[in-house]
C-alpha positions in Angstrom: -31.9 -55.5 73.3 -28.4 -56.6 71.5 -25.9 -53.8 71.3 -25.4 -54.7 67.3 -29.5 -54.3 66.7 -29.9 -51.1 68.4 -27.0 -50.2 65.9 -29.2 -51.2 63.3 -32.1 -49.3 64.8 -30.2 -46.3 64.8 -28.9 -46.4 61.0 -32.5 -46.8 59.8 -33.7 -44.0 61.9 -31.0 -41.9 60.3 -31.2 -42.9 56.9 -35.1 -42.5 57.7 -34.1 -38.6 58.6 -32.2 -38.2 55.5 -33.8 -36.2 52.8 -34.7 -38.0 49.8 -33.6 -36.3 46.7 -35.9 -36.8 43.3 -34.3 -37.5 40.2 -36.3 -35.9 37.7 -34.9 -32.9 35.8 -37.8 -30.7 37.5 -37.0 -31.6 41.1 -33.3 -31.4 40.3 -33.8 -27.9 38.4 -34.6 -27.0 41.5 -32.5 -28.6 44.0 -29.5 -27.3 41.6 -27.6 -24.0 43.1 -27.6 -20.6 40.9 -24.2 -21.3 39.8 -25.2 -24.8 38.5 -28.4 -23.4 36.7 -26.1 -20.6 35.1 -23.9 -23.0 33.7 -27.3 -25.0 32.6 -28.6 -22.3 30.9 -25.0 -21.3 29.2 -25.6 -25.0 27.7 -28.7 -24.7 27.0 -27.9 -21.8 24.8 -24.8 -23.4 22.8 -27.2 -26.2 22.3 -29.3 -24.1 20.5 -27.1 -22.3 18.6 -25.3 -25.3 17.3 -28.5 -26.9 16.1 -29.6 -24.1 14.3 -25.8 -23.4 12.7 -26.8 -27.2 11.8 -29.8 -27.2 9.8 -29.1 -23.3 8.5 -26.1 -25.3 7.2 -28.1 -28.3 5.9 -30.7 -26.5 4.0 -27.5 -24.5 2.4 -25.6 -27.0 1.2 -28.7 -28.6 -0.3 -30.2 -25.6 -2.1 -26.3 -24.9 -3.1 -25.5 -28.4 -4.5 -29.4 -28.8 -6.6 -28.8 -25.1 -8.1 -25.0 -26.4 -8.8 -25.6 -29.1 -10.6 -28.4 -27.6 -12.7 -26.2 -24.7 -13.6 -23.5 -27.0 -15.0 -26.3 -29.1 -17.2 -27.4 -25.8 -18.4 -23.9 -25.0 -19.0 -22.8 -28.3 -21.0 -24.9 -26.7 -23.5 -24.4 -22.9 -23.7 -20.8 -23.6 -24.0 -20.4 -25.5 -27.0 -23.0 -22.8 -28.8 -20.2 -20.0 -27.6 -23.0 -18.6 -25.7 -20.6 -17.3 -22.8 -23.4 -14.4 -21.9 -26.1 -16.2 -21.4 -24.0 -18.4 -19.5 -22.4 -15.8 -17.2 -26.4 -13.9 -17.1 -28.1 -17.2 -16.3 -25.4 -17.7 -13.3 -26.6 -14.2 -12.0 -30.3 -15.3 -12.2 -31.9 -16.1 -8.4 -32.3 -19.5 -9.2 -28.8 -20.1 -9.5 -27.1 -17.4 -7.2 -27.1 -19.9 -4.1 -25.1 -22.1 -6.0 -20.8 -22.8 -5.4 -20.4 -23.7 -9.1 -22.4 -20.6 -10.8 -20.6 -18.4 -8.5 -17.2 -19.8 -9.5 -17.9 -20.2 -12.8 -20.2 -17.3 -13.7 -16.8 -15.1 -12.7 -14.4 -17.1 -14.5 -16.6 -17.0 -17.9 -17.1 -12.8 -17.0 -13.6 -12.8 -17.1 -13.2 -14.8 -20.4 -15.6 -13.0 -22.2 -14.4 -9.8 -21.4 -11.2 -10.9 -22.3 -12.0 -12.0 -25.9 -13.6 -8.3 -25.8 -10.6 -6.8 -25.3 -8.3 -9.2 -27.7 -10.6 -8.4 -30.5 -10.4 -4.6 -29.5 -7.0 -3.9 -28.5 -5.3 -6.8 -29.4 -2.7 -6.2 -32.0 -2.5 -2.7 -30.0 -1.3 -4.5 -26.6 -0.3 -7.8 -27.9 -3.3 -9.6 -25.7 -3.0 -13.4 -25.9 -4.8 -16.4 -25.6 -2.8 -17.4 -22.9 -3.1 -13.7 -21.2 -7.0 -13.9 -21.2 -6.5 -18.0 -19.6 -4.1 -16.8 -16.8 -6.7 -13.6 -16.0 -10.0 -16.5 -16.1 -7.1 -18.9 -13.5 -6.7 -15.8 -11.1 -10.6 -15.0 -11.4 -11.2 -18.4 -10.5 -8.8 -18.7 -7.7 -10.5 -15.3 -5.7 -13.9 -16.5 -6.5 -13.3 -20.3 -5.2 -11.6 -18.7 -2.0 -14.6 -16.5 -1.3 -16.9 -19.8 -1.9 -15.0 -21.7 -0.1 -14.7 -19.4 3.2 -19.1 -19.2 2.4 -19.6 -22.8 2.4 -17.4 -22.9 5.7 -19.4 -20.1 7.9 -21.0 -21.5 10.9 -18.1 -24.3 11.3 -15.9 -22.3 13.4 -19.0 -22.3 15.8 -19.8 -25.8 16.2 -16.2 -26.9 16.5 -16.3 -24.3 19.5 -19.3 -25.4 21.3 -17.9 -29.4 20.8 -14.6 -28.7 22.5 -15.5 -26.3 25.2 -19.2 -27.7 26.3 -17.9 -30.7 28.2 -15.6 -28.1 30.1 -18.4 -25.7 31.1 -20.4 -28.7 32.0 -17.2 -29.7 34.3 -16.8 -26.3 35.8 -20.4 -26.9 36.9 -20.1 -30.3 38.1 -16.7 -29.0 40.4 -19.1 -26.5 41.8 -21.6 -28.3 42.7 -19.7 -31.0 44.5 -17.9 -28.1 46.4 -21.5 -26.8 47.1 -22.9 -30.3 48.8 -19.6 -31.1 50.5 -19.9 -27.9 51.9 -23.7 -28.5 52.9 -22.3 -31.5 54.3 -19.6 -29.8 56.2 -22.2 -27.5 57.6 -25.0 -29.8 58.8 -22.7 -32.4 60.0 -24.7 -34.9 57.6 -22.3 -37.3 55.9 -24.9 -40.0 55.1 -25.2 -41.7 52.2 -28.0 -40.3 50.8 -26.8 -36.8 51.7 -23.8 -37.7 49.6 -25.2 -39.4 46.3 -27.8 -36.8 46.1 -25.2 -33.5 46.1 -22.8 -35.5 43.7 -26.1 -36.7 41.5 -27.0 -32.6 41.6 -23.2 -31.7 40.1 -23.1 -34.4 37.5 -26.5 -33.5 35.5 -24.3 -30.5 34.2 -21.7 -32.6 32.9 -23.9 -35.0 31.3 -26.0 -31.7 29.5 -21.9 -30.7 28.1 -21.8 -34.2 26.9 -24.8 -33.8 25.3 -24.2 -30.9 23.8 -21.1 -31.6 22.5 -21.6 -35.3 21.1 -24.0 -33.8 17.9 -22.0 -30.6 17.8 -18.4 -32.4 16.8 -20.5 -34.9 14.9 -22.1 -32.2 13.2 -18.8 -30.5 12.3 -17.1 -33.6 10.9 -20.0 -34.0 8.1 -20.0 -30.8 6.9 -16.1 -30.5 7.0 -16.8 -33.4 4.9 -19.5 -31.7 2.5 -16.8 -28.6 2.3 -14.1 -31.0 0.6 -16.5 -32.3 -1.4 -17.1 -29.3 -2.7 -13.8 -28.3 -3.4 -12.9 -31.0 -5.3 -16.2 -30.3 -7.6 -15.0 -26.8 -7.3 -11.8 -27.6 -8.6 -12.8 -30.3 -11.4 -15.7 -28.3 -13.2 -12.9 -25.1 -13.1 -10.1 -27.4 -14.9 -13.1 -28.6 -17.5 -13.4 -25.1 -18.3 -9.9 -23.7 -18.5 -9.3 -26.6 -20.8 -12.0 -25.8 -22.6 -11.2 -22.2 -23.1 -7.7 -23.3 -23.8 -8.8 -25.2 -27.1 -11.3 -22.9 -27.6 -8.7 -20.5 -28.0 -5.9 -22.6 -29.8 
């Protein structure tokens, strides 16, 4: 027998030896080391966590935006009866309380209607104004859409944490598991190619879960980063409606 076929005899007898590695998650589950399943779990749980922070937020911002926008066509009619109590009661009620816009402007129409209570009261007595009782409805308006704001933006910090720091902990695992097979290697004195692709297969399942992970979380956040500025700006138009409208409404 030829000196280059018993060389090819002996690399199919060793790549015969070489363990074969499965590539479903079950068999790799439990090939993977306890580091490697520490860090899975780790991702496992931030995966979790985002998705709910994601539909908690979801189901928010819907029930917040339907009670909104029936508060302020409940409101386009109060208002020009001068029924600021019923307004600032109905914005109290438990259909509306979820809502940005009663919230906002339940407080600022408090404040307005206190302040007519007080002009027509003490009035001549303190020289209260028309412009007094506006500038106490802006600064009402101003603590309540900060408050609203910093509500509609809970949960946010969270999934722009898990989106930037997943792929890393799915990294650190990945570096520990190729330090783990090369060191298998190392030990056995088995450097085939099989050996190899199945240790370095191993490490990267824990960088592909970080990807994963991350990919819906920073798409997640960029909606309802979106949703938030959308909110201010309704925030901030219905609020200017109503200042003008106390501003005629006391000229």
């Amino acid at each position: 027998m030829s000196l280059p076929v018993i060389d090819v005899v002996n690399q199919l007898v060793l790549a015969a030896a070489e363990p074969v590695m499965s590539f479903d998650l079950l068999n790799m589950w439990r090939s993977m080391g306890p580091f490697a399943k520490f860090i899975a779990i780790v991702l496992a749980v931030m995966s979790v966590w985002s998705l709910a922070v994601a539909v908690e937020r979801i189901l928010t911002y819907s029930r917040s935006g339907a009670a909104s926008r029936k508060y302020a066509a409940e409101l386009a009619t109060l208002l020009p009866a001068h029924k600021f109590k019923e307004a600032v009661e109905l914005a109290h009620t438990k259909e509306f309380e979820k809502g940005y816009l009663p919230k906002v402007l339940g407080l600022a129409l408090e404040e307005y209607r206190h302040g007519l209570e007080s002009h027509a009261t003490h009035g001549g007595k303190h020289e209260i104004g028309e412009f007094d009782i506006v500038a106490a409805v802006n600064r009402a308006i101003d603590r309540s859409t900060l408050r609203t704001v910093t509500d509609m933006r809970r949960g946010l910090g969270s999934l722009a944490t898990i989106g930037s720091t997943s792929p890393f902990v799915g990294l650190l695992g990945t570096v520990a598991g190729i330090i783990t097979a090369f060191q298998a290697m190392a030990a056995t004195g088995s450097g085939g190619l099989g050996s190899v692709s199945a240790g370095i297969a191993e490490a990267l399942v824990t960088t592909a879960f970080g990807l994963l992970v991350a990919i819906p979380a920073v798409m997640f956040f960029n909606y309802f980063t979106n949703r938030v500025e959308e909110i201010q700006v309704d925030i901030n138009d219905s609020t200017t409606e109503l200042v003008d409208f106390f501003i005629k409404e006391g000229r």
